[in-house]
N, C-alpha and C positions, 0 to 999 in steps of 0.2 A: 497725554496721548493714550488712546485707549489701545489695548493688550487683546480685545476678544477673540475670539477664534469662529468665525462660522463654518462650518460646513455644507459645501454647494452640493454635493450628492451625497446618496447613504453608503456606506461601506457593503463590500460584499463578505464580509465575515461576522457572522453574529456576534462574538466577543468583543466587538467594536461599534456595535450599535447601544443605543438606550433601547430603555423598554418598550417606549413608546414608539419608535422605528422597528423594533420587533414586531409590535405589533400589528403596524401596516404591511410590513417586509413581504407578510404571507401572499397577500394577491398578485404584487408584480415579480415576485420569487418564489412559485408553488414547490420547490424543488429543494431539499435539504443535500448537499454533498458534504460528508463526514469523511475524512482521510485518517485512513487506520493503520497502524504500523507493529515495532515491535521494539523492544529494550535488548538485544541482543549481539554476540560477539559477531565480528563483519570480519573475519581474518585479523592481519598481523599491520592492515594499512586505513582502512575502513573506517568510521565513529560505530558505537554503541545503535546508535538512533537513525541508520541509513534508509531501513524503511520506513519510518516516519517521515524522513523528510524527502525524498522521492513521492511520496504520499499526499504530502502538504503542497512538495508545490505544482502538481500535477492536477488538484484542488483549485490551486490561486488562475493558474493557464486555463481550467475549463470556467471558471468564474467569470474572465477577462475576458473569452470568446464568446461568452454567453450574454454579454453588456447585461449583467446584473440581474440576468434572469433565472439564478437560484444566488441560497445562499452555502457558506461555507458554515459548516456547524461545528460545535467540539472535535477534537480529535482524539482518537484512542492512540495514545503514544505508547500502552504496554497491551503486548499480547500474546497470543499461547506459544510456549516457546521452551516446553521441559525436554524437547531433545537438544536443545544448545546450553542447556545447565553445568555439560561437565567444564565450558569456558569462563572465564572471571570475567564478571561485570555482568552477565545476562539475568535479566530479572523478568519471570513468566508469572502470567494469569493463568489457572484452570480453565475448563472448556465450560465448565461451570459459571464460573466466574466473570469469563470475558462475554457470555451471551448474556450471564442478567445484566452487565454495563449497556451493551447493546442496545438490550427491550427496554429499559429505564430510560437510555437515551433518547431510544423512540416514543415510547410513553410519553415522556416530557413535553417534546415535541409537536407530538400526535395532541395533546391537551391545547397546545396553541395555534391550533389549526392546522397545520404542515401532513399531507395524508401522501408525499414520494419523497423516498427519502434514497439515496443513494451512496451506498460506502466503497470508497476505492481504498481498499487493500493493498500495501508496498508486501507485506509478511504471507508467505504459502501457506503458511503454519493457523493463519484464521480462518482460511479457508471452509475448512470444514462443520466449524462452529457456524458462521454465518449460515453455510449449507441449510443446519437447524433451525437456526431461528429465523431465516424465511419464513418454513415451513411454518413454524409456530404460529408465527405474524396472521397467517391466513387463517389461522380460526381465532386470534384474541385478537384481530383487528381487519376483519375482512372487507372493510373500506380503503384499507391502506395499500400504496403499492410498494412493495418493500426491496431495492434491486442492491446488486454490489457485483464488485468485479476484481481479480487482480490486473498489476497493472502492464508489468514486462509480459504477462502472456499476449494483452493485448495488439501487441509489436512481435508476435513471433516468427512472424515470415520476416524482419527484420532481422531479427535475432540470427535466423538461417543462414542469412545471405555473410553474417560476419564469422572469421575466424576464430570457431568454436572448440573447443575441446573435444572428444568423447563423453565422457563427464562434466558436465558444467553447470551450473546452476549460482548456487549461493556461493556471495562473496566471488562471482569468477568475473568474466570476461563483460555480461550485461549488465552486470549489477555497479562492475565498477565503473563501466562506462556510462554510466546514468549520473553518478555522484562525481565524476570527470567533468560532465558539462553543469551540472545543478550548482554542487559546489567543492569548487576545486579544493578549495584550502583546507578541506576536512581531510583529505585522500593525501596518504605521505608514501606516495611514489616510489622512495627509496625505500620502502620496505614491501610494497607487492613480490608477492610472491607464487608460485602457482603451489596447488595441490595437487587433490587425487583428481588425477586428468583422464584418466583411463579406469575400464571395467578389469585390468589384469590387475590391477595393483590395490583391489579390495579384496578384504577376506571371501570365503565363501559364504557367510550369510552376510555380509555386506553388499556382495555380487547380487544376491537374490531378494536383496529390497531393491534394485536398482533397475529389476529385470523386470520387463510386462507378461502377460498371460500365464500369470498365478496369481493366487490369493496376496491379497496387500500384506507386505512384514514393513512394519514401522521398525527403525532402529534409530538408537541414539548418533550425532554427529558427530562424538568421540571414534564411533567405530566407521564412519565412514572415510575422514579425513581426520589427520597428526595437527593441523594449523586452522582450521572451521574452514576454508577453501573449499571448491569444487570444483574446477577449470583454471584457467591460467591466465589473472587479472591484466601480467604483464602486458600482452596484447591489447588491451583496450583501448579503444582513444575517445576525447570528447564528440569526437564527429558521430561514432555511432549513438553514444550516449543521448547526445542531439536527435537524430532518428529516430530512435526507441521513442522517448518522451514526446517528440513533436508525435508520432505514430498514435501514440497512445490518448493524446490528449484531442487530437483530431477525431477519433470513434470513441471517445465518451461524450465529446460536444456533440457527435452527428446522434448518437443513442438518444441523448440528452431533450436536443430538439426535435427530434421525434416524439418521443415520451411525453414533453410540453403540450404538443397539440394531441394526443391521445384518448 
């Protein structure tokens, strides 16, 4: 009896294709989506890898909506992340470092025809590198269209509507309700915990990276919170977590298919 295995369509993740499906891939999937994350402490309940995988599968949902009209490309699983250093387990790229991954990914890419490429960002912290290497992109590749995005901003009238902290952000209320609905079994509920939930209870230059209308102070997340917390996870439940991601993954498909006929 024969064992073969065929395959009736092509996968939407390149790491799953041959080469030779690669190499068609480009016409009916002009579209690269790379899901970029970070190697970093999530609180006291969290994995190391939350933004990765809030990342990936927010990647796989705009794939499936897209009926196979991009692909998913490599993923950056480490990224810039030397203010969560003073927590065990985090492991950061330089700003250096993580944009020449970037422009080599694209490069790579870019050599096999693929000229849009989009990174959705789980990690704040890449933010700003990617910022760059846009910009770059536009003179050592100015045929290319080069987009990215984070991805809890793109749900933040959601975000709004739920019960937030004062302080919130990493590790709090959207972040665990994202990995509540994606995946449960990572998140150990009996140990959520909240942090620094409030602006009284940071130092005074804690207070003043937190505040708007001054000059930006970058500070380490030792000194913002005792446990990497920033709001109060307790609160979370899968249903927003749900919201957020459906939120989010509905205006990267609608970008997406814009962009497609563009």
């Amino acid at each position: 009896m024969s064992t073969e295995h065929h395959r009736t369509e092509l996968p939407w993740r390149l790491a799953e294709m041959t080469t030779q499906e690669a190499a068609t891939a480009v016409d009916r999937a002009p579209i690269v989506v790379i899901p970029a994350g970070a190697f970093e402490q999530h609180g006291p309940a969290m994995p190391l890898a939350t933004d990765t995988i809030r990342a990936e599968h927010v990647a796989e949902r705009v794939a499936q909506t897209l009926a196979g009209r991009v692909v998913i490309g490599p993923p950056l699983p480490v990224g810039v992340s030397p203010h969560h250093l003073a927590f065990a387990g985090t492991v950061t790229l330089t700003t250096i470092t993580f944009a020449a991954v970037v422009r080599e990914y694209v490069d790579s890419l870019y050599r096999h025809g693929w000229r849009k490429i989009l990174v959705l960002t789980g990690h704040g912290g890449n933010n700003a590198t990617l910022t760059t290497v846009a910009q770059d992109l536009l003179t050592t590749h100015p045929d290319l269209q080069f987009a990215w995005t984070p991805l809890t901003a793109l749900a933040s009238d959601v975000v709004a509507d739920m019960a937030v902290s004062e302080v919130h952000g990493h590790s709090g209320e959207a972040e665990t309700a994202q990995l509540l609905h994606l995946a449960p079994h990572l998140v150990h509920t009996d140990r959520l915990a909240a942090g620094t939930t409030s602006t009284t209870g940071l130092t005074p230059l804690a207070r003043l990276s937190r505040t708007s209308g001054h000059p930006t102070l970058t500070v380490r997340y030792d000194h913002l919170t005792a446990n990497g917390v920033l709001g109060d996870p307790r609160h979370a439940t899968a249903r927003d977590g749900q919201a957020i991601v459906d939120t989010a993954v509905a205006r990267v498909a609608a970008f997406v298919t814009q962009w497609l006929d563009a």
